[in-house]
VMD Tcl script that draws the C-alpha trace (Angstrom):
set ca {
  {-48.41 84.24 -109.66}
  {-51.05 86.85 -109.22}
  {-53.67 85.26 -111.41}
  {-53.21 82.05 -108.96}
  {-53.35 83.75 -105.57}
  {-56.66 86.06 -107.35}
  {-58.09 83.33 -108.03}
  {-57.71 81.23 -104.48}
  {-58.70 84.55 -103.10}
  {-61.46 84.93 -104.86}
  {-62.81 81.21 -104.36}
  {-62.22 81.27 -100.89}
  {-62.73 84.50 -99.17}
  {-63.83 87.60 -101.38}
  {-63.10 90.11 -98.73}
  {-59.10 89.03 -98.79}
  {-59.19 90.23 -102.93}
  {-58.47 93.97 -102.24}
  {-55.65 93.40 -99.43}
  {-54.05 90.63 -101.28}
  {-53.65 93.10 -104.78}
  {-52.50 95.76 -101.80}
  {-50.19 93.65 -100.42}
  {-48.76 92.72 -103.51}
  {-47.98 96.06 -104.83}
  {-46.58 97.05 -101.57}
  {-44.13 94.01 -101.88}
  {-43.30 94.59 -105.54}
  {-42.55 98.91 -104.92}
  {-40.61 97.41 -101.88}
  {-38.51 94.96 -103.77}
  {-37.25 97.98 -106.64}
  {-36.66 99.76 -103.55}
  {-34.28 97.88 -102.44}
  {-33.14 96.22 -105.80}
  {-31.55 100.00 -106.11}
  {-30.08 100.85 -102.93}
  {-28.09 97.22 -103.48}
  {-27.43 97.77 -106.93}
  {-24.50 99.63 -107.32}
  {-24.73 102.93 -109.90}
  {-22.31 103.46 -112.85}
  {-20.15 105.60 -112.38}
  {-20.42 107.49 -115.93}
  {-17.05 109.79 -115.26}
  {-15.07 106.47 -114.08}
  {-16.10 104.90 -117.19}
  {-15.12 107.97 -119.01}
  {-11.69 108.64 -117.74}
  {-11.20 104.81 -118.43}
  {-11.76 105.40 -122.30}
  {-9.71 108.42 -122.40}
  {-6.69 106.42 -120.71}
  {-6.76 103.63 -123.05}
  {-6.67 106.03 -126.09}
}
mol new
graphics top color blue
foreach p $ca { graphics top sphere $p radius 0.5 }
foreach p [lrange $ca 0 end-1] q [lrange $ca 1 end] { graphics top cylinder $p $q radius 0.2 }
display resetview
């Protein structure tokens, strides 16, 4: 998608090129950001005191 909207960008209005890649990399950092704070961590002792119990 960012070879498409470079390219419109770049046929249309060259001064939008460098806030368009900005804006983009903002919005992808921002998206991980919050990918982790929803994702919830493993819990490496839980999974290890589930092992143990099953032996």
């Amino acid at each position: 998608a960012l070879g498409d909207h470079l390219g419109f960008a770049a046929a249309n209005m060259n001064a939008m090129i460098f806030p368009m890649i900005v804006g983009k990399l903002i919005g992808g950092v921002t998206a991980i950001g919050v990918a982790m704070m929803l994702v919830p961590k493993d819990d490496a002792t839980a999974a290890k005191t589930e092992a143990e119990a099953q032996s």
